[in-house]
N, C-alpha and C positions, 0 to 999 in steps of 0.2 A: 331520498338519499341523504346520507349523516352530511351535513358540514364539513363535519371535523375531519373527516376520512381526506388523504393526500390525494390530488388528483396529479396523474403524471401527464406530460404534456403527450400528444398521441405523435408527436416526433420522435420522441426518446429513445434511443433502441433499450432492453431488457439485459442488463450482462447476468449469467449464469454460469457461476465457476463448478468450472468441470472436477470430478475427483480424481486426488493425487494417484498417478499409477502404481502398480506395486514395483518393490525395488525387483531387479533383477541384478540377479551374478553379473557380474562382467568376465569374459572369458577373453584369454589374448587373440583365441581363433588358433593356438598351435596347440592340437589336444595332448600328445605326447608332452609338452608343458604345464598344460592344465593337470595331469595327469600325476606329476612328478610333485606338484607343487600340491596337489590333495594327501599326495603320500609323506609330504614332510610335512604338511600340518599335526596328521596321524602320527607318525612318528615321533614330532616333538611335546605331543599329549601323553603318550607312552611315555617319555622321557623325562616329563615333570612328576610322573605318578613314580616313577621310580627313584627318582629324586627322593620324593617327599617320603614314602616306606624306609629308604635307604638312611633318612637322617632320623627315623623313626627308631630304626635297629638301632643306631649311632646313641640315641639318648639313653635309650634300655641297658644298652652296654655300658655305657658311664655312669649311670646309677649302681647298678652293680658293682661297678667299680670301686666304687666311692664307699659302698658299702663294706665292700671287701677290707677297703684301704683303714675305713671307721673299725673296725672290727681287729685286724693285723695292727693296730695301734694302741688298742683296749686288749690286748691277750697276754694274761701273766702267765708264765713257764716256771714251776718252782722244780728245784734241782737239792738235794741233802748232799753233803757231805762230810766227815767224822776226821778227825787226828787226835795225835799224841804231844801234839807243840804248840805252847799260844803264841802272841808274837812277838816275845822276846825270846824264842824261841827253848823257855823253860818246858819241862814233860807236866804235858794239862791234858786231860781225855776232851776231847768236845764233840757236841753235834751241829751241826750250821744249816740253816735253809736259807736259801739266798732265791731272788727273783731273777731267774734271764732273761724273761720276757718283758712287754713293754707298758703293759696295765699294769694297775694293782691288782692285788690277788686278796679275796677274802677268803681268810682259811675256817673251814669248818672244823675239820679235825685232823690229826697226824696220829698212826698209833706205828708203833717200833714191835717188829719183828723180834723174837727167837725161839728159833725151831716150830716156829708157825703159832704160838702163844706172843700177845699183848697185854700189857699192863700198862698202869698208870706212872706206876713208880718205877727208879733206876733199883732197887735194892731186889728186888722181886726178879730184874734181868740176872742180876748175880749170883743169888745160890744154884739155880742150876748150871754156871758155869764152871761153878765149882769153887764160889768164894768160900772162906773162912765160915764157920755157925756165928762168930763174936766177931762183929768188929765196930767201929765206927767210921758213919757215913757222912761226909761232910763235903756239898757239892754245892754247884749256883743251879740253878734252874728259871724257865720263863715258859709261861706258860704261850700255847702256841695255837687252840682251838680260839674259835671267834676272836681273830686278829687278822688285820690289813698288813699287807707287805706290799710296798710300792717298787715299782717297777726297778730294777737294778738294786736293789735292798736286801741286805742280808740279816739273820740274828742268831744267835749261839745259843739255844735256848737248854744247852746242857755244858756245864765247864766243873771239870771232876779233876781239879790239881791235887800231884803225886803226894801220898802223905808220906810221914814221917815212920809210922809205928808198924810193928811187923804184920800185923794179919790186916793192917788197913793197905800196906803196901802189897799185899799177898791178892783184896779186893783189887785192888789197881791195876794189878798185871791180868788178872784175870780178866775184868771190862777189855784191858787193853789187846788181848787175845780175841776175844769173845767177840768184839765188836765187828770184825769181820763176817762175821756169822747173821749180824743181824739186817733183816730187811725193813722198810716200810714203805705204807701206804697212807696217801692223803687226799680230802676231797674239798676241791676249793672253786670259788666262781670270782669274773669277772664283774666289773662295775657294770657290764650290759648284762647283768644275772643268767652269764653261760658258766654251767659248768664245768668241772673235771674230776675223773678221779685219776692219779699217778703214784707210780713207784717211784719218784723223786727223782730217776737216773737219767738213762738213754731212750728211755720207753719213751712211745709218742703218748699224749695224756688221752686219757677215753673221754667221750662225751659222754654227758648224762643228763636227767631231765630237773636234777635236783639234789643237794648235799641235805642231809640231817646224819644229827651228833647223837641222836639218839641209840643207845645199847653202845656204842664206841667207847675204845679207851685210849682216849686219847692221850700223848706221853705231857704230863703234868699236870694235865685238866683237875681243881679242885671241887668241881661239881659234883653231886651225886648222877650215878650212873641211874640210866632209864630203859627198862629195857624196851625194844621195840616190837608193836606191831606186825603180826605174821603178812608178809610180801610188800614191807618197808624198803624204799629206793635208798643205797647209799648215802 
């Protein structure tokens, strides 16, 4: 036999630890309790699951929101409107596009109606409404394709003060007539590159996938016109 091997004394008794039992439920012994109390465990697992979907909906809807709010905050509304008085209230023909909504607006183009023909120029609106053959045309103008207009901002981009001489004041009366008659359209997008196209007025604006100035004539654009591509978007 080894030496080295431990000799236990033959008194000793042997301890042998037994293995831990497994856990068991504890039940109160009232099953109608144990019963009740299984069923709001249940219950309140349903109830954090509903919780948690419910603040799930909650976040989707506030993004949304927020998105909405982003956007209602970035939408320009351009609006035209025309008179006969500037504001010292002398007789001046004008045209004005003013911004009511609350982005800026990049304008692509603006062209001016009569009798369902556009042009570039005011003098070209005139003889068919029956200006003078001779006259002279002497007016301000501003050009109004690829320009911002910020949100509340207005610009007069046509002011035709009453002239002096007889067929120029004969041109006068006649815009000033005539202008009633005339409509337009324009097609503009916002800083979050949404567009529009609108009649400037009460019309709600159309959406669209995209403005180009292409083939347009726009009212004072000194660009050369281009015509466009057959099934070109606005």
């Amino acid at each position: 036999m080894d030496d080295n091997v431990e000799q236990l004394p033959p008194d000793r008794p042997v301890v042998i630890e037994a293995p831990e039992p497994p856990h068991q439920h504890q039940h109160s012994g009232n099953p109608w309790f144990d019963r009740i109390l299984a069923i709001s465990v249940v219950a309140a697992s349903f109830a954090s699951l509903y919780v948690s979907l419910h603040t799930g909906r909650t976040m989707e809807a506030l993004v949304d929101q927020n998105a909405r709010l982003v956007r209602a905050n970035s939408t320009p509304l351009l609006v035209m409107s025309h008179g006969n008085l500037d504001d010292a209230g002398k007789p001046e023909i004008s045209y004005e596009l003013s911004n009511a909504g609350t982005g800026p607006a990049r304008i692509v183009w603006l062209e001016l109606y009569y009798k369902g023909k556009a042009s570039r120029y005011l003098r070209d609106y005139l003889q068919p409404m029956g200006a003078p053959a001779n006259y002279n045309l002497t007016f301000t103008s501003s050009v109004i394709a690829n320009t911002m207009l910020s949100g509340g901002e207005k610009v007069r981009f046509i002011r035709y003060k009453k002239p002096a001489g007889q067929a120029e004041l004969a041109a006068w009366q006649v815009l000033d007539k005539g202008r009633w008659q005339m409509t337009a359209t324009a097609c503009y997008c916002s800083l979050l590159n949404e567009c529009w196209t609108s009649h400037l007025g009460a019309d709600v604006p159309t959406p669209v996938k995209a403005c180009s100035a292409t083939g347009r004539n726009s009212i004072n654009d000194p660009t050369p016109i281009v015509s466009p591509p057959a099934g070109t978007a606005p």
